[in-house]
C-alpha positions as CSV (number, residue, x, y, z in Angstrom):
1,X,-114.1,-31.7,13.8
2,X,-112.8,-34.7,16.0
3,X,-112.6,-36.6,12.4
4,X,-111.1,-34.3,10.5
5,X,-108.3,-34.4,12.8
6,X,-108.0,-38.5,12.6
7,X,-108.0,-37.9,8.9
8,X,-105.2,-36.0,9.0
9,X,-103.3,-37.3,11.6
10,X,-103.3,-40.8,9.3
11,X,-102.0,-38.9,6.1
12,X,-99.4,-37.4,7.8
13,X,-98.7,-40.8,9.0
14,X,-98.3,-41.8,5.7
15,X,-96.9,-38.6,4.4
16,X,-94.3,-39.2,7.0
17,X,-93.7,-42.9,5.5
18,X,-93.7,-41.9,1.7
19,X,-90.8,-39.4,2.9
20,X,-89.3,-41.9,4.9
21,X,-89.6,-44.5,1.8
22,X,-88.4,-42.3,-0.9
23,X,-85.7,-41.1,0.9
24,X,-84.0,-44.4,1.3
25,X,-85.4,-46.7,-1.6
26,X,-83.0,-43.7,-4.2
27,X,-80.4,-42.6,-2.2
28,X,-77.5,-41.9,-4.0
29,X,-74.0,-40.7,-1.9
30,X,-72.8,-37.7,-2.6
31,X,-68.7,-37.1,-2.1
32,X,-69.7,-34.7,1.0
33,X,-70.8,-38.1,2.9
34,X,-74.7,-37.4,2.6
35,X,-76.8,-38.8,-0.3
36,X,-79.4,-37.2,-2.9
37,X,-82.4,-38.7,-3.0
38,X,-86.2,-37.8,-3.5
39,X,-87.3,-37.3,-0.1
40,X,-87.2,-33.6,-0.1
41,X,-90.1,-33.4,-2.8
42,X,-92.6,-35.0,-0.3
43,X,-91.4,-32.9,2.6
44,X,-92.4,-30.3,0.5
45,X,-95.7,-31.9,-0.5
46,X,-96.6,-32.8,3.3
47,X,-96.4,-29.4,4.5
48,X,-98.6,-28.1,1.5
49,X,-101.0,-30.9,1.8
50,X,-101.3,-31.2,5.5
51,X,-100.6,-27.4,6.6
52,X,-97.5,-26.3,9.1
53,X,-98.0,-28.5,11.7
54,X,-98.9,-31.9,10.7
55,X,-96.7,-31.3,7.3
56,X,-93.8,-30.5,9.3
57,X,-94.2,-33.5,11.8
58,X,-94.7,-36.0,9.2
59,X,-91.8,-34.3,6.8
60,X,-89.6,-33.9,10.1
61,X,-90.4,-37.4,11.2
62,X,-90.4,-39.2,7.7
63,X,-86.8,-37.6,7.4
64,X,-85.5,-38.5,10.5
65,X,-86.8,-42.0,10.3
66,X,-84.8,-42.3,7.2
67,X,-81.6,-40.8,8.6
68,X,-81.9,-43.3,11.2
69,X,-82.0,-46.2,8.9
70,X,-79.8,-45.1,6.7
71,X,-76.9,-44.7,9.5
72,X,-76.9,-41.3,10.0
73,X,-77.7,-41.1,13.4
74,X,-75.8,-37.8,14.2
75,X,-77.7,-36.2,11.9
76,X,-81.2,-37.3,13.1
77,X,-82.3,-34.7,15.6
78,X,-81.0,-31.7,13.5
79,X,-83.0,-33.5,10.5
80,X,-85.9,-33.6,12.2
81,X,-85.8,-30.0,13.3
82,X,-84.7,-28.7,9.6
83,X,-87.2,-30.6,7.6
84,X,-89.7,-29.7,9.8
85,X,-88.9,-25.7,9.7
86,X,-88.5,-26.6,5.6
87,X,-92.2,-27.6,5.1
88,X,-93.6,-25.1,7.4
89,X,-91.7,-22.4,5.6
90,X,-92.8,-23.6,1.9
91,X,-96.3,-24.1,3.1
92,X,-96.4,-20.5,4.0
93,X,-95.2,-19.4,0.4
94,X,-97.3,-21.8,-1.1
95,X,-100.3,-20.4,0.8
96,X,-99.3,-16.7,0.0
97,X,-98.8,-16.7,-3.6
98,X,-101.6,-19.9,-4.2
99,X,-104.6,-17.6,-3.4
100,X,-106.9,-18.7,-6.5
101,X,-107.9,-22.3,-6.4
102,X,-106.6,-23.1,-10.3
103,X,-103.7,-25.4,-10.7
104,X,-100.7,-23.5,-11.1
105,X,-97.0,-25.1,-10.3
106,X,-95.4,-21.7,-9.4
107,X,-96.1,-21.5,-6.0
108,X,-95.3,-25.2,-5.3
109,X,-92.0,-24.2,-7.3
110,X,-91.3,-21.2,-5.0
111,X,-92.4,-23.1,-2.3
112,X,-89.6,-25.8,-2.8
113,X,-86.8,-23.4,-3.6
114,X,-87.6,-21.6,0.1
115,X,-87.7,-24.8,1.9
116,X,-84.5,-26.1,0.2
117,X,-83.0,-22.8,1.0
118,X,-84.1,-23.8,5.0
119,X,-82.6,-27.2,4.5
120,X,-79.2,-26.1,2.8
121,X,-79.2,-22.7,5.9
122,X,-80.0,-25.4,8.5
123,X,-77.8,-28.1,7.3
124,X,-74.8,-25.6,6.9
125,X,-75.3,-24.2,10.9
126,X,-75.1,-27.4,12.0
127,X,-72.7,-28.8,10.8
128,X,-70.3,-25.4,11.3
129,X,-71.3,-25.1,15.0
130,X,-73.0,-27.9,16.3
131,X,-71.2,-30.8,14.8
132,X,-68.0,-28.4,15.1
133,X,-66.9,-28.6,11.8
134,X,-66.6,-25.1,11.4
135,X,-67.5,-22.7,8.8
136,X,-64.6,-24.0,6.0
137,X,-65.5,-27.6,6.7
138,X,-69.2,-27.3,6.1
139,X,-69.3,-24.6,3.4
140,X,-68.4,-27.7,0.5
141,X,-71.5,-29.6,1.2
142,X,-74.0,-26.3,0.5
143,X,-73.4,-27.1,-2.6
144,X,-74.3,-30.8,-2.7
145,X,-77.6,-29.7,-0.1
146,X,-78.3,-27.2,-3.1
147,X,-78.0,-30.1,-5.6
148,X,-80.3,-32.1,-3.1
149,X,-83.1,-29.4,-2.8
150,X,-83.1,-29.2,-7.2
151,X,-83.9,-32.8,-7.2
152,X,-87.1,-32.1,-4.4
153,X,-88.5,-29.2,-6.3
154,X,-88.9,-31.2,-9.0
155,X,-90.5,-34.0,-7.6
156,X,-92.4,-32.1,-5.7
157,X,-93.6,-29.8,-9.1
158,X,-94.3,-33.1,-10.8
159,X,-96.1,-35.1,-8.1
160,X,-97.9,-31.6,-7.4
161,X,-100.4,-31.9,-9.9
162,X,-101.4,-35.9,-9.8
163,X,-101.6,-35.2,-5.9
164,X,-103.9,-32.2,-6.6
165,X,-106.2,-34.2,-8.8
166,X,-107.4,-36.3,-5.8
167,X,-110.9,-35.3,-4.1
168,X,-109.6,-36.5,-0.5
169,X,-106.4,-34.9,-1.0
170,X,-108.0,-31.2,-1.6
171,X,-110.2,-31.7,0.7
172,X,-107.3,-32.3,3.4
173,X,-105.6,-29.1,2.3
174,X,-108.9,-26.9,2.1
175,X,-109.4,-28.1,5.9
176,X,-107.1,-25.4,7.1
């Protein structure tokens, strides 16, 4: 049990780094002052790999990490808290509508579309009333967040099944 544990706590280490890494190696700015990049596939693939809580740490803490590096300090906490609600909500409808162990892209689809949604709701509130911006203010960058969460889903749909293909990484996600 005790290594099982270890094993996991290591790949969400490096879960956490892969998001971290991919987040800032592409990051392209977008005219709303954040950037597109493909970070928010493996926030979706940690929390299906790993399960809610060590997904969302390492997604939560890979993204933060990556917001801190990249300057966006103001936007660390909240990032840490979004991405983290983002991969526990798409594990959940991963796990729901992935009951059959054959390989099938829809739920990792789904789940990426409901996580983005989590990232582009979370994203909005803060900025409207945390950051103060107001509802007007924020409402333009939905739109980039939504373009942000297209470019995850399909990283995380394409990554999905090379991940899958590895013996360790099943076994990770079977240990529930």
């Amino acid at each position: 049990m005790r290594m099982n544990k270890i094993i996991k706590l290591v790949a969400a280490a490096l879960m956490a780094a892969m998001t971290c890494v991919s987040t800032i190696i592409i990051a392209v700015p977008s005219p709303a002052g954040g950037f597109i990049h493909p970070g928010d596939g493996f926030v979706i693939l940690s929390g299906i790999i790993l399960g809610p809580f060590f997904g969302g740490l390492a997604a939560g803490i890979g993204s933060m990490l990556a917001d801190i590096i990249l300057g966006f300090t103001s936007y660390a906490a909240a990032t840490l808290i979004i991405k983290f609600l983002a991969a526990i909500i798409g594990v959940f409808v991963f796990r729901l509508l992935h009951k059959n162990k054959s390989l099938n892209v829809l739920p990792v689809l789904l789940a990426g579309v409901f996580g983005g949604l989590t990232v582009t709701v979370g994203y909005f509130l803060f900025e409207s009333f945390i950051l103060g911006l107001g509802v007007a203010a924020a409402f333009p960058n939905v739109l980039f967040n939504l373009v942000q969460n297209s470019f995850g889903i399909i990283v995380a749909t394409l990554l999905f099944p090379l991940v899958h293909k590895v013996p360790q990484i099943r076994s990770i996600m079977e240990d529930k």
